[in-house]
mmCIF file of the N, C-alpha and C atoms, coordinates in Angstrom:
data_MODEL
# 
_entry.id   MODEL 
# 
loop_
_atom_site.group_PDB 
_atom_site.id 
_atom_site.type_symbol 
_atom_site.label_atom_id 
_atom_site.label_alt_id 
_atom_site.label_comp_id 
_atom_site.label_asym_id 
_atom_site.label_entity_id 
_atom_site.label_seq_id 
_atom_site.pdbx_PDB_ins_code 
_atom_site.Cartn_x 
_atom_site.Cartn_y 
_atom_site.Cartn_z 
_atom_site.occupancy 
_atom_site.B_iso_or_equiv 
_atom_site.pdbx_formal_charge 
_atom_site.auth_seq_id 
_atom_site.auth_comp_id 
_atom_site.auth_asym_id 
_atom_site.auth_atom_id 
_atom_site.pdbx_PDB_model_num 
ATOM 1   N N  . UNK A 1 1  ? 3.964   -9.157  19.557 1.00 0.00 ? 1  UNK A N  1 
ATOM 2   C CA . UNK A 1 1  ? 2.711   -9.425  18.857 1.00 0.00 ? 1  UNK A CA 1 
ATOM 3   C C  . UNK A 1 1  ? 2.679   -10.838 18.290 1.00 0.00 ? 1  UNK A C  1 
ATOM 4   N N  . UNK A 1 2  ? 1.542   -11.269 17.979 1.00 0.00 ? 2  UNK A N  1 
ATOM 5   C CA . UNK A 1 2  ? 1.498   -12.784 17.838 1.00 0.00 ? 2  UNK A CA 1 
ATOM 6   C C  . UNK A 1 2  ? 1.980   -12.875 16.310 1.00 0.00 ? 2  UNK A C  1 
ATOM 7   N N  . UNK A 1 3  ? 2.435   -14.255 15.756 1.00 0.00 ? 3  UNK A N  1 
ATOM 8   C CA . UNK A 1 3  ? 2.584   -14.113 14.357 1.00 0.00 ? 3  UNK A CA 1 
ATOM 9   C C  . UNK A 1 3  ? 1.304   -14.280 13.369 1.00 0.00 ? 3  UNK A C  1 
ATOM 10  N N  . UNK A 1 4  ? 1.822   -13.275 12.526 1.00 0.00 ? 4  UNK A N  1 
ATOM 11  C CA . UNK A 1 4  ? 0.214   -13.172 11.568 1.00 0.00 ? 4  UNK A CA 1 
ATOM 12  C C  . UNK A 1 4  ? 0.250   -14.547 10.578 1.00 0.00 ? 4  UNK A C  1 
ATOM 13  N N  . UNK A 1 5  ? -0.958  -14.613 10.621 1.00 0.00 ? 5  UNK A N  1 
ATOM 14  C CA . UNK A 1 5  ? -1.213  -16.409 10.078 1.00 0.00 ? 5  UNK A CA 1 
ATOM 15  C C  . UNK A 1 5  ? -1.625  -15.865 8.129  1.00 0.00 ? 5  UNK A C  1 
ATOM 16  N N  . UNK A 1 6  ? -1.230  -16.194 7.135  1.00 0.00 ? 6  UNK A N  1 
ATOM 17  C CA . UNK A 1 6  ? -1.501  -16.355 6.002  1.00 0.00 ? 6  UNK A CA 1 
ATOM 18  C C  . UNK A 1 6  ? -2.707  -15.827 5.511  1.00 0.00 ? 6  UNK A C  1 
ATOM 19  N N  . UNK A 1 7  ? -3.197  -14.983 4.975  1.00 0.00 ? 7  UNK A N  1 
ATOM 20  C CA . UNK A 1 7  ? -4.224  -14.424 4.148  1.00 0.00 ? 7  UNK A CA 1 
ATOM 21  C C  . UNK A 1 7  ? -5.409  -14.139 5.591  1.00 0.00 ? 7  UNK A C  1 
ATOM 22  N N  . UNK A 1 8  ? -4.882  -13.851 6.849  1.00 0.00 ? 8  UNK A N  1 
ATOM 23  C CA . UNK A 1 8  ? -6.000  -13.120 7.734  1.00 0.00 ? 8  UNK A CA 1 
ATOM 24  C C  . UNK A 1 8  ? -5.518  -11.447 7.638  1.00 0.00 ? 8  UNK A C  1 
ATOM 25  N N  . UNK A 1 9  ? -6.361  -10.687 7.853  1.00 0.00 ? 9  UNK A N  1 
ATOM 26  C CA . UNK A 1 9  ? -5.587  -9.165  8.262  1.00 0.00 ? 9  UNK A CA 1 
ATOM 27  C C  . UNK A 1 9  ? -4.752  -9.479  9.877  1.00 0.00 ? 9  UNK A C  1 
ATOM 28  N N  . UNK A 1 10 ? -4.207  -8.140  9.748  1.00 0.00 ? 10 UNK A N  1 
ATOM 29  C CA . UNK A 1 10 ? -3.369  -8.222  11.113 1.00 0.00 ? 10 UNK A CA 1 
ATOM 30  C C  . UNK A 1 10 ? -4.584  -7.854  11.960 1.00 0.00 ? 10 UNK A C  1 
ATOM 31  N N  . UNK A 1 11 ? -4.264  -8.131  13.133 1.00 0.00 ? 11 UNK A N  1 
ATOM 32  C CA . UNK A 1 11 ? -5.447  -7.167  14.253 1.00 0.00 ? 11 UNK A CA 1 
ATOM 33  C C  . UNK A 1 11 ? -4.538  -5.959  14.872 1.00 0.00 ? 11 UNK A C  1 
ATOM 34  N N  . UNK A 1 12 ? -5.245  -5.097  15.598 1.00 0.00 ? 12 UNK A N  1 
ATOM 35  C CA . UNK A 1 12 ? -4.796  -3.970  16.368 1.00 0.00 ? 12 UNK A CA 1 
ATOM 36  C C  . UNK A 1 12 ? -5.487  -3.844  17.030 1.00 0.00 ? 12 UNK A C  1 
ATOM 37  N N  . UNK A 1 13 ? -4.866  -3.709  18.674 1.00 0.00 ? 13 UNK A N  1 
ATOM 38  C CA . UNK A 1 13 ? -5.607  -3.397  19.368 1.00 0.00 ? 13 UNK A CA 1 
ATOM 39  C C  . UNK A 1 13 ? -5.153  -1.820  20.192 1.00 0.00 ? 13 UNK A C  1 
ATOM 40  N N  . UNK A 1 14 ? -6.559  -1.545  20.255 1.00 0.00 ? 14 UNK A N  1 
ATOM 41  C CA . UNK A 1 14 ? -6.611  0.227   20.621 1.00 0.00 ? 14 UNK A CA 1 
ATOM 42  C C  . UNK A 1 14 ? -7.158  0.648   21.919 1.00 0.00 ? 14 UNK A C  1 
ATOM 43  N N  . UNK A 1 15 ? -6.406  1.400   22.924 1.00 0.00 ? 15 UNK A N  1 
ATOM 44  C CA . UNK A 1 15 ? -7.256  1.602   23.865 1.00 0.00 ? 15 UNK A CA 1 
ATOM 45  C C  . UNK A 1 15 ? -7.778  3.003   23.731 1.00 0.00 ? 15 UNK A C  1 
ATOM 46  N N  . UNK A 1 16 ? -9.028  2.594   23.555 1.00 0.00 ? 16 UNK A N  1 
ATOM 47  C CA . UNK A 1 16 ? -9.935  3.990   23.492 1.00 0.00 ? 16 UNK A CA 1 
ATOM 48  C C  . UNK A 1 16 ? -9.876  5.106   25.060 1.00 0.00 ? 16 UNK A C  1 
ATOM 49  N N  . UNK A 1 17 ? -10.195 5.982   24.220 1.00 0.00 ? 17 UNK A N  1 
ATOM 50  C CA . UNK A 1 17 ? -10.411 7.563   25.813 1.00 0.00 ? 17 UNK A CA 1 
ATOM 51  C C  . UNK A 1 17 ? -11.775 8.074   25.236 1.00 0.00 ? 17 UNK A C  1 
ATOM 52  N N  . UNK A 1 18 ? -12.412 8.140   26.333 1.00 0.00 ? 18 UNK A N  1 
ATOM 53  C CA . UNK A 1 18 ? -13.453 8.728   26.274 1.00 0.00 ? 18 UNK A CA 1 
ATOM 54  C C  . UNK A 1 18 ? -13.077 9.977   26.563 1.00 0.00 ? 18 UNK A C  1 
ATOM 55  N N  . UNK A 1 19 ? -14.149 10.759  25.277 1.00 0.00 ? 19 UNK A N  1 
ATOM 56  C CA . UNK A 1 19 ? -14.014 12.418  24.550 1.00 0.00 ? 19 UNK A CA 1 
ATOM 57  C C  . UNK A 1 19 ? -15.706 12.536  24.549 1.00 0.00 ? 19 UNK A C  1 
ATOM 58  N N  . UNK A 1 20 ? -15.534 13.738  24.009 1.00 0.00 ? 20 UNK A N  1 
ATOM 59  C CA . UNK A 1 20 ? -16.717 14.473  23.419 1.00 0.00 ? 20 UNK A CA 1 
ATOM 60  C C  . UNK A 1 20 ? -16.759 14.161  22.628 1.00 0.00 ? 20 UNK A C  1 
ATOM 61  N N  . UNK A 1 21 ? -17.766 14.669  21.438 1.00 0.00 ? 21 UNK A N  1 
ATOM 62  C CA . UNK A 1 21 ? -17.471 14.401  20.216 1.00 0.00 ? 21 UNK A CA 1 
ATOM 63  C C  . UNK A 1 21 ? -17.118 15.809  19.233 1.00 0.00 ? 21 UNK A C  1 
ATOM 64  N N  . UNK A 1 22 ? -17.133 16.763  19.980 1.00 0.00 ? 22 UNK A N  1 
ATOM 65  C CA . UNK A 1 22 ? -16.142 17.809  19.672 1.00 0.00 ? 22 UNK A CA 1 
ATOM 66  C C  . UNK A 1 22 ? -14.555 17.589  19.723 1.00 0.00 ? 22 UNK A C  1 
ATOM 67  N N  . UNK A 1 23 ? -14.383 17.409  20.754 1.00 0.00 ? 23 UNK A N  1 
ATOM 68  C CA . UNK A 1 23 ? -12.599 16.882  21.204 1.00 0.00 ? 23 UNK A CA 1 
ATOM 69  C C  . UNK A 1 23 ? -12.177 15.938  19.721 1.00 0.00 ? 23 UNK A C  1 
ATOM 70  N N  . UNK A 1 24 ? -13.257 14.758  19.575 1.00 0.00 ? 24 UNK A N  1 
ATOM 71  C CA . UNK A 1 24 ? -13.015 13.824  18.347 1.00 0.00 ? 24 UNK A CA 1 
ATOM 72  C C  . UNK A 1 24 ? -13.072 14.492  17.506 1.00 0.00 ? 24 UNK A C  1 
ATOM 73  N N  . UNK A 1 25 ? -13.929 14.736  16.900 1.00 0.00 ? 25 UNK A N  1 
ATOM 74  C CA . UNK A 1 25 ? -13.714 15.867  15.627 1.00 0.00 ? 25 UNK A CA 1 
ATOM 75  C C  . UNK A 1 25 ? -12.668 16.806  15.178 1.00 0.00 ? 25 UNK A C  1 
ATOM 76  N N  . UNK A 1 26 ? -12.255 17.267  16.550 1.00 0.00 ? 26 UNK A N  1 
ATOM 77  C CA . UNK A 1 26 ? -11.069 18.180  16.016 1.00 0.00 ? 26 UNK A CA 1 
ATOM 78  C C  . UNK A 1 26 ? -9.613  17.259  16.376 1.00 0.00 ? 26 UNK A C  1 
ATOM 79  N N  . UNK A 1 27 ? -9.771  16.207  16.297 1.00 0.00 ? 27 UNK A N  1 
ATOM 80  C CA . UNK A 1 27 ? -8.697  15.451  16.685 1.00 0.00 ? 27 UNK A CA 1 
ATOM 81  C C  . UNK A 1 27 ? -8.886  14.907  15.431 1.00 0.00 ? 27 UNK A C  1 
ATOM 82  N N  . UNK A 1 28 ? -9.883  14.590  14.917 1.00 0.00 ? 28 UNK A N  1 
ATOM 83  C CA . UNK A 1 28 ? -9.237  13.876  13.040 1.00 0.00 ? 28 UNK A CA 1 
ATOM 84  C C  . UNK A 1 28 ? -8.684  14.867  12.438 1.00 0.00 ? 28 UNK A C  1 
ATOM 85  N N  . UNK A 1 29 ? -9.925  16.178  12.278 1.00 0.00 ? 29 UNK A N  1 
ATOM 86  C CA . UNK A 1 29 ? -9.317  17.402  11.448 1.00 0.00 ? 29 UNK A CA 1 
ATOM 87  C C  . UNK A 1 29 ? -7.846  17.491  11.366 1.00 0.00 ? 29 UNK A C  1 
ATOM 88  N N  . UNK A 1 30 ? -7.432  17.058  12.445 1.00 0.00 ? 30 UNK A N  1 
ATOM 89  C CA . UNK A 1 30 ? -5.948  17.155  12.892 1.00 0.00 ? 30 UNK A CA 1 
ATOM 90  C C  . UNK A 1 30 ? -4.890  16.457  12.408 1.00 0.00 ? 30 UNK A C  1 
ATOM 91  N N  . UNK A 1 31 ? -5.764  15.158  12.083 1.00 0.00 ? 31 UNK A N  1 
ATOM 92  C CA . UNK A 1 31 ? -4.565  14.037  12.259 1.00 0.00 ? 31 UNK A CA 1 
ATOM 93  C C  . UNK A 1 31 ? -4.457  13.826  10.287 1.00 0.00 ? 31 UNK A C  1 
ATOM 94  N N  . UNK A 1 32 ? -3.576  12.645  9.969  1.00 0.00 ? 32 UNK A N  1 
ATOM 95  C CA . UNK A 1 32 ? -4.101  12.252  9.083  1.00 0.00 ? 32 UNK A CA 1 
ATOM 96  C C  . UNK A 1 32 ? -4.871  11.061  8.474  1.00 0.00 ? 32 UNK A C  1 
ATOM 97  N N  . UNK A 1 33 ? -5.362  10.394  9.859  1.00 0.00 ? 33 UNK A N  1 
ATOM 98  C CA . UNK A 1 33 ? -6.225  9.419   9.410  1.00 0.00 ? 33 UNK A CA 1 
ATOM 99  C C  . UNK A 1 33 ? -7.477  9.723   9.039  1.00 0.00 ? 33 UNK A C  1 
ATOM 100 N N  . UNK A 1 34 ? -8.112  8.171   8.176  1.00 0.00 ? 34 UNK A N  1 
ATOM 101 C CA . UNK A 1 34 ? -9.260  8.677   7.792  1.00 0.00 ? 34 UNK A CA 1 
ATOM 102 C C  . UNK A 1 34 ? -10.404 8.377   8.991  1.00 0.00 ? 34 UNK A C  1 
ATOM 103 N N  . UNK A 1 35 ? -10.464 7.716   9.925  1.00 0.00 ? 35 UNK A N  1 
ATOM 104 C CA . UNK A 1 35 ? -11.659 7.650   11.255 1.00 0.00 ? 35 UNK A CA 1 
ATOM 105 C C  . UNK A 1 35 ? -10.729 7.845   12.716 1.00 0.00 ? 35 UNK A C  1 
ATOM 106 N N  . UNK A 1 36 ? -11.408 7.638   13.754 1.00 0.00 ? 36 UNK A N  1 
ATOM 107 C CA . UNK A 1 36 ? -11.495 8.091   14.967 1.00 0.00 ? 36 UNK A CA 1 
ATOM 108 C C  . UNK A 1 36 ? -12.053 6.557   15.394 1.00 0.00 ? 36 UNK A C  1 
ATOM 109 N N  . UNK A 1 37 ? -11.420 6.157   16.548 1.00 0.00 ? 37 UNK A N  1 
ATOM 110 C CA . UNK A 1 37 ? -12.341 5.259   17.052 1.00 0.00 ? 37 UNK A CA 1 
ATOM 111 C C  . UNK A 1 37 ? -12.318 5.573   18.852 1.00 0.00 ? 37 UNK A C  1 
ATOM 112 N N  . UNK A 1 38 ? -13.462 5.715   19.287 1.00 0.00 ? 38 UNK A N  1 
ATOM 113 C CA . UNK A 1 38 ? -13.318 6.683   20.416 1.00 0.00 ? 38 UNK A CA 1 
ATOM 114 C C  . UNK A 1 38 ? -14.514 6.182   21.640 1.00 0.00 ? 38 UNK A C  1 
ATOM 115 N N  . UNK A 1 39 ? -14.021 6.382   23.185 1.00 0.00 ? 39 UNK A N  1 
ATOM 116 C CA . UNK A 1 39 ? -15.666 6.212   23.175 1.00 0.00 ? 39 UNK A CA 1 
ATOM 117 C C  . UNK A 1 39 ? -16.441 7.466   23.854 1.00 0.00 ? 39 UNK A C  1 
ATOM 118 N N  . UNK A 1 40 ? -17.413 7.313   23.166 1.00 0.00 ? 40 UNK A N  1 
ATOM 119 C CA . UNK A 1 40 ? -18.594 8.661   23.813 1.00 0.00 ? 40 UNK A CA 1 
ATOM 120 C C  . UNK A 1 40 ? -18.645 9.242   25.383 1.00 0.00 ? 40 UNK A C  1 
ATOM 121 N N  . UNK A 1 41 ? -18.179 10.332  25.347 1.00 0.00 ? 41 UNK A N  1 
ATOM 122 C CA . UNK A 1 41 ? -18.263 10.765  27.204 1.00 0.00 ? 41 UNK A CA 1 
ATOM 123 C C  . UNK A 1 41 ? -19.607 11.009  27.692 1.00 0.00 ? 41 UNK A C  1 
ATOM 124 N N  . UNK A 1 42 ? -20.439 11.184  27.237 1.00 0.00 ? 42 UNK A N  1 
ATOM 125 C CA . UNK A 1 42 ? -21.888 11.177  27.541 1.00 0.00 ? 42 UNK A CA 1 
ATOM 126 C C  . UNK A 1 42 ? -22.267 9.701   28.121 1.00 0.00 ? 42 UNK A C  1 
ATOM 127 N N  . UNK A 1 43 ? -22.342 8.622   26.514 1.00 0.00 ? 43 UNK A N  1 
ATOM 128 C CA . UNK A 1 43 ? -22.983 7.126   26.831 1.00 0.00 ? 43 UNK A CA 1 
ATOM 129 C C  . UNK A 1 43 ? -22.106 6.814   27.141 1.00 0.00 ? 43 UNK A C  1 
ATOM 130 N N  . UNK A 1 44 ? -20.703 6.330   27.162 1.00 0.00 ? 44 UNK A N  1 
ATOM 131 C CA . UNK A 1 44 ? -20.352 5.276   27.513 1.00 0.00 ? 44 UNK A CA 1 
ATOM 132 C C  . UNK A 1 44 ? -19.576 4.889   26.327 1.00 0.00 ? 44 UNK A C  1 
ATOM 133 N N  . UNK A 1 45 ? -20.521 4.646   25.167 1.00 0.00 ? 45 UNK A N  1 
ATOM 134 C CA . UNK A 1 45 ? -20.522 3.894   24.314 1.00 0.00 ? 45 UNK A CA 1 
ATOM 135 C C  . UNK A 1 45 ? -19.331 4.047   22.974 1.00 0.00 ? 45 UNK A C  1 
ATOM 136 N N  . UNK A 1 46 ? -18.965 2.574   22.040 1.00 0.00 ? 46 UNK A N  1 
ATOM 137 C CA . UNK A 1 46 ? -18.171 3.399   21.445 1.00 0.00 ? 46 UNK A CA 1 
ATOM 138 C C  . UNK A 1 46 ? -18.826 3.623   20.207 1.00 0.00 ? 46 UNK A C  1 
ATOM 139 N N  . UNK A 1 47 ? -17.769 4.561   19.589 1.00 0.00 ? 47 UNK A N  1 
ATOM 140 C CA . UNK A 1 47 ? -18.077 5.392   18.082 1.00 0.00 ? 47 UNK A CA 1 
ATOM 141 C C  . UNK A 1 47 ? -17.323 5.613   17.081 1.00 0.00 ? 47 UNK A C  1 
ATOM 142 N N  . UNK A 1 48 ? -17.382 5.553   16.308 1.00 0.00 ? 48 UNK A N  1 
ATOM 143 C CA . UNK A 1 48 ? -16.024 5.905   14.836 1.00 0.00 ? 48 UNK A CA 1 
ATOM 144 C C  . UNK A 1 48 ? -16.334 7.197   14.023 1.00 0.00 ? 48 UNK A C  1 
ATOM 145 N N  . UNK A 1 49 ? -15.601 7.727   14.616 1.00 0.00 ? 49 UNK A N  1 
ATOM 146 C CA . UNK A 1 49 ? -16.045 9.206   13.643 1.00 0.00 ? 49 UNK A CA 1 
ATOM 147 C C  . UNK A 1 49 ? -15.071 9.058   12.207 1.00 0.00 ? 49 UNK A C  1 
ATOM 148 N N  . UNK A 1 50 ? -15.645 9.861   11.239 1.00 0.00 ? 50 UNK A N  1 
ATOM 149 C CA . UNK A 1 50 ? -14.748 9.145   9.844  1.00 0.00 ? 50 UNK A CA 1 
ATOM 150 C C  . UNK A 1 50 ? -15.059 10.782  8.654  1.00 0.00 ? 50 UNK A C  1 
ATOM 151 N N  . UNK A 1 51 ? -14.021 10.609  8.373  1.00 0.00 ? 51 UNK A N  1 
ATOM 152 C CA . UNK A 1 51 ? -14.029 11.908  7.623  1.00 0.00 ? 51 UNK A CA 1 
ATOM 153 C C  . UNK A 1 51 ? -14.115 11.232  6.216  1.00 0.00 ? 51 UNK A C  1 
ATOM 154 N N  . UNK A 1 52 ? -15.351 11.845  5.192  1.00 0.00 ? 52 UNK A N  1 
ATOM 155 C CA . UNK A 1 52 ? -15.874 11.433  3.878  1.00 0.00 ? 52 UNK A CA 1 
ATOM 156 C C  . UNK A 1 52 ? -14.810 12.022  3.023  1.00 0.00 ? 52 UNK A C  1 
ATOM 157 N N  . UNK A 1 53 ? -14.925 11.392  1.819  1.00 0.00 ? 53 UNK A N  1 
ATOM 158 C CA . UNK A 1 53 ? -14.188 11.979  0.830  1.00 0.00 ? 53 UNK A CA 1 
ATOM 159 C C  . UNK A 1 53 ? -14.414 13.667  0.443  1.00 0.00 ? 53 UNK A C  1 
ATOM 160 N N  . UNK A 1 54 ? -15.311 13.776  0.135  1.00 0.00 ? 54 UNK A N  1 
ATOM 161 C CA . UNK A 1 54 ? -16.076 15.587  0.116  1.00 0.00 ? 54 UNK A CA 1 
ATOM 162 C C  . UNK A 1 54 ? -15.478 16.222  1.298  1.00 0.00 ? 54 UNK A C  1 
ATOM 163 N N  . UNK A 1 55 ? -14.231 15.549  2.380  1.00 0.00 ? 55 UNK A N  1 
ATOM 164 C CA . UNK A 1 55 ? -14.449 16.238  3.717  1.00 0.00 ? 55 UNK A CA 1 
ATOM 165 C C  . UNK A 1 55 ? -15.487 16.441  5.050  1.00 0.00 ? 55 UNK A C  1 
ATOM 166 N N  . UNK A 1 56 ? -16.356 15.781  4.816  1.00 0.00 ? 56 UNK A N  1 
ATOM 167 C CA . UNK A 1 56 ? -17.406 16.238  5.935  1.00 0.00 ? 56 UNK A CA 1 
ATOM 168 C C  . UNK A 1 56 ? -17.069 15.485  6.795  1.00 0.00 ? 56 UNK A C  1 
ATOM 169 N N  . UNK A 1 57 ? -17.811 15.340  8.030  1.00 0.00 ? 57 UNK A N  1 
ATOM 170 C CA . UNK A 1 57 ? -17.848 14.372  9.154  1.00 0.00 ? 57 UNK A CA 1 
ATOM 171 C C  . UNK A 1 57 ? -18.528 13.650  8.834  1.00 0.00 ? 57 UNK A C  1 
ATOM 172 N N  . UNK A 1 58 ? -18.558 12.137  9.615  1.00 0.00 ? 58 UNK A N  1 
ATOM 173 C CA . UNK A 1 58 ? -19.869 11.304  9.893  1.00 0.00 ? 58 UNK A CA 1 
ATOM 174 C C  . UNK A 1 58 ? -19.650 10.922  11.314 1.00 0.00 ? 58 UNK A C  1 
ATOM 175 N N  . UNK A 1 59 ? -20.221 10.073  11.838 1.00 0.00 ? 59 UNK A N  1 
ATOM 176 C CA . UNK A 1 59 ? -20.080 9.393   13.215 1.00 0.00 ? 59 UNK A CA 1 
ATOM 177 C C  . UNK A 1 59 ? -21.133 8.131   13.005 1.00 0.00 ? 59 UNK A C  1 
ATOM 178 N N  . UNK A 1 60 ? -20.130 7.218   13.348 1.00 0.00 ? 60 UNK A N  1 
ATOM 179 C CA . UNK A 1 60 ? -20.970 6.099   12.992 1.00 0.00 ? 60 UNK A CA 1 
ATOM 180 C C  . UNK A 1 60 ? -21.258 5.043   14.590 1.00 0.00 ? 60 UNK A C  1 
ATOM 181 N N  . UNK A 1 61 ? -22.186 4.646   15.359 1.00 0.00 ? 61 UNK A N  1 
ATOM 182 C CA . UNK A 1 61 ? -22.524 4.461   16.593 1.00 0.00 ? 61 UNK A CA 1 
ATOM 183 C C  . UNK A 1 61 ? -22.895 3.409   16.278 1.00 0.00 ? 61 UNK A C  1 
ATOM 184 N N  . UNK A 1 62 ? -22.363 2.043   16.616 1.00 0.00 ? 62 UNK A N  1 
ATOM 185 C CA . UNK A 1 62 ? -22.293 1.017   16.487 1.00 0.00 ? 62 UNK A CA 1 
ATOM 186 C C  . UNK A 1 62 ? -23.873 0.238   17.331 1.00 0.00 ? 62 UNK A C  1 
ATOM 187 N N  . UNK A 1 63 ? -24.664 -0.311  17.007 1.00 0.00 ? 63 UNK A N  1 
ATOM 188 C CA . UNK A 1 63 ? -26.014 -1.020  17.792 1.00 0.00 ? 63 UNK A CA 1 
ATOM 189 C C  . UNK A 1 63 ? -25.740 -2.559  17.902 1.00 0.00 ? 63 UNK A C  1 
ATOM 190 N N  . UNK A 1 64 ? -25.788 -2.714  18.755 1.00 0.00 ? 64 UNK A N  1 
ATOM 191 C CA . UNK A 1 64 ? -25.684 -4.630  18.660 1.00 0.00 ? 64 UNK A CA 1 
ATOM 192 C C  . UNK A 1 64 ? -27.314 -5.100  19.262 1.00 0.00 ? 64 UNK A C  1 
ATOM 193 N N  . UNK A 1 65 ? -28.112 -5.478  17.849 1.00 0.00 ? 65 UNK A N  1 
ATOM 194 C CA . UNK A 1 65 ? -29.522 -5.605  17.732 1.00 0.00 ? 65 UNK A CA 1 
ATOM 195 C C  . UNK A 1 65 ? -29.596 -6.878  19.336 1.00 0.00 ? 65 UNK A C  1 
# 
């Protein structure tokens, strides 16, 4: 990995699998992170599913206006 330069965050890079968004869902329930970054088996497209403090789901679907 490259060396991290002074007051930037690190990066990570992730290779996404396209799921459902059932499959995702029960793959956070699962885990212990707090989001999902995944891409949609329907669109294509990607998505961050993210579990709220109260527990619930969200899914957040990124638009580039």
């Amino acid at each position: 990995p490259p060396e991290a330069r002074p007051n930037e965050p690190e990066r990570v890079r992730l290779k996404l699998r396209a799921m459902p968004l059932s499959e995702a869902i029960a793959e956070l329930e699962a885990d212990s992170q707090p989001f999902l970054v995944y891409l949609d088996e329907d669109s294509g497209g990607i998505q961050i599913a993210i579990k709220r403090a109260d527990g619930s789901m969200a899914v957040i679907e990124p638009v580039i206006p």
